[in-house]
C-alpha positions in Angstrom: 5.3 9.7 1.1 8.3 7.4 0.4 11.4 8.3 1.5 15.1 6.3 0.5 18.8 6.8 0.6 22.4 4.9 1.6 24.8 6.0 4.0 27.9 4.9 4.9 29.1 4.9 8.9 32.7 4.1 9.8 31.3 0.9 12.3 31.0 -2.7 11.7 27.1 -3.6 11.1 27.0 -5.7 14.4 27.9 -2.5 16.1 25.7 -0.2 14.3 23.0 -2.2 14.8 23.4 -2.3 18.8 23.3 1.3 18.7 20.4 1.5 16.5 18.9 0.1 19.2 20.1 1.8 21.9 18.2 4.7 23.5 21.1 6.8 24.9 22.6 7.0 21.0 18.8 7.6 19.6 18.0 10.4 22.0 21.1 12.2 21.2 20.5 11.8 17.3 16.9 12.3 16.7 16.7 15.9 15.8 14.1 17.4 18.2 14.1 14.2 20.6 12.7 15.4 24.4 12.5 11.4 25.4 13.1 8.3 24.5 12.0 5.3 26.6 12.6 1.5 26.0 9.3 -0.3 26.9 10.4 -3.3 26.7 13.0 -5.4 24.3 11.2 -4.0 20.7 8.8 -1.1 21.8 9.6 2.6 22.6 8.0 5.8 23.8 9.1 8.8 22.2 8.5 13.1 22.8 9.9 15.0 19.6 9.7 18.8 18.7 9.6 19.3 15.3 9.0 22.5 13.2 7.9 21.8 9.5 7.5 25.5 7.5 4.9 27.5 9.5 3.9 24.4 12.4 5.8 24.1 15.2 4.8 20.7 17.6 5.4 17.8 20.2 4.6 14.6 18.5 4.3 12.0 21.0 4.0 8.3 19.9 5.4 4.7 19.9 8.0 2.7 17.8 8.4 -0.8 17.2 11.3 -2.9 15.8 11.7 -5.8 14.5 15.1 -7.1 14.7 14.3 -10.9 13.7 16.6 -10.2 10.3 19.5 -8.3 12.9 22.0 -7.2 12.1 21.6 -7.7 8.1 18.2 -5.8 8.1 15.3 -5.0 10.3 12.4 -3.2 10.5 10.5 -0.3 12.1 6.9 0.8 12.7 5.3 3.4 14.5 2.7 6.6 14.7 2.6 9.6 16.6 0.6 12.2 17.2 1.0 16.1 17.6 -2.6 17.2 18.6 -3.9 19.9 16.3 -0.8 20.2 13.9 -1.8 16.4 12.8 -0.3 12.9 12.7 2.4 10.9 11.4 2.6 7.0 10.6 4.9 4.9 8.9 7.6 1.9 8.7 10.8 1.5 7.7 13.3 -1.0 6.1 16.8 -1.0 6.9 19.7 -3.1 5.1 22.8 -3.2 7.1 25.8 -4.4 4.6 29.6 -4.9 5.5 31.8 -2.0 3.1 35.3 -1.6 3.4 34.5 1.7 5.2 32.6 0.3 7.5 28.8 0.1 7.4 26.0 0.8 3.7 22.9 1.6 6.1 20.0 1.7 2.9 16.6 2.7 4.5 13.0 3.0 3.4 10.7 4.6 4.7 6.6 4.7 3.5 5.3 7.0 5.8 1.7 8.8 5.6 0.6 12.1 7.3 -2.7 13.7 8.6 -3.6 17.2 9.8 -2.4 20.4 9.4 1.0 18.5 8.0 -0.8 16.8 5.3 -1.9 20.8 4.3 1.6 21.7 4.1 2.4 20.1 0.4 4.3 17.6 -0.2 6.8 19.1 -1.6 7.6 21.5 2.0 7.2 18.0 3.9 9.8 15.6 1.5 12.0 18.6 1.7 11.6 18.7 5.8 12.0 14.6 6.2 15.2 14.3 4.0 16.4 17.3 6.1 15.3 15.8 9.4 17.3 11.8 7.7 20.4 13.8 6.8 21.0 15.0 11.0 20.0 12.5 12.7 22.7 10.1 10.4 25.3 12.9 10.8 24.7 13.0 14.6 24.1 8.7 14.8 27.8 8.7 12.8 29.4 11.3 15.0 27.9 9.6 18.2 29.0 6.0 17.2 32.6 7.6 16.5 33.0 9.4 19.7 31.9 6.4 21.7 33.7 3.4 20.3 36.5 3.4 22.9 34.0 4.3 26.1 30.4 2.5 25.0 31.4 -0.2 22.4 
């Protein structure tokens, strides 16, 4: 499954990068996120609820970034797993370019499924992850708004 799309945040890229990587600003803009823990500079645990059509489940896994393009573009990699309801894996390019407006964030993502997920269609799925993309940016963009005079 491939998955692509532009947004634009009202931040500079320096500063949307930071809170890319940031786990306070993640937590509260992953839809579904229970925890999110840094493991060290470029690894982090991760507890998310997710309900796709019929299956509801806690997917539990790792992500890894590479930041050695920061803040232009970077990278991300992980896999989790939610038991009997199945398995995700995937990575994911990001482009961070200066606008007038702020921020272009252009992501994408290659991402393959196992499981009960995998029986859902592609179709359900697609629809679920571009649902899933459009919160979390709405709730990254409204977090890095609300916080630039207290975090940034």
């Amino acid at each position: 499954m491939e998955l692509n799309d532009s947004i634009v945040i009202p931040a500079p890229p320096a500063r949307v990068f930071a809170a890319l990587s940031d786990p306070l600003i993640l937590r509260g803009s992953i839809p579904g996120c229970e925890t999110l823990d840094r493991i060290d500079n470029d690894r982090f645990d991760a507890t998310v609820v997710l309900r796709i059509g019929p299956i509801k489940a806690r997917f539990g896994g790792q992500v890894k970034l590479d930041s050695s393009g920061a803040p232009d573009h970077f990278s991300l990699s992980g896999e989790g797993s939610g038991g009997m309801a199945g398995f995700a894996k995937g990575a994911a390019h990001v482009q961070l370019a200066a606008v007038p407006e702020g921020t272009c964030l252009t992501y994408k993502v290659d991402a393959q499924i196992g499981g009960k997920l995998a029986q859902l269609g592609s179709r359900l799925v697609l629809g679920a992850a571009r649902t899933l993309a459009a919160t979390f940016f709405e709730r990254f963009s409204r977090e890095l708004v609300q916080g630039t005079d207290s975090q940034f």
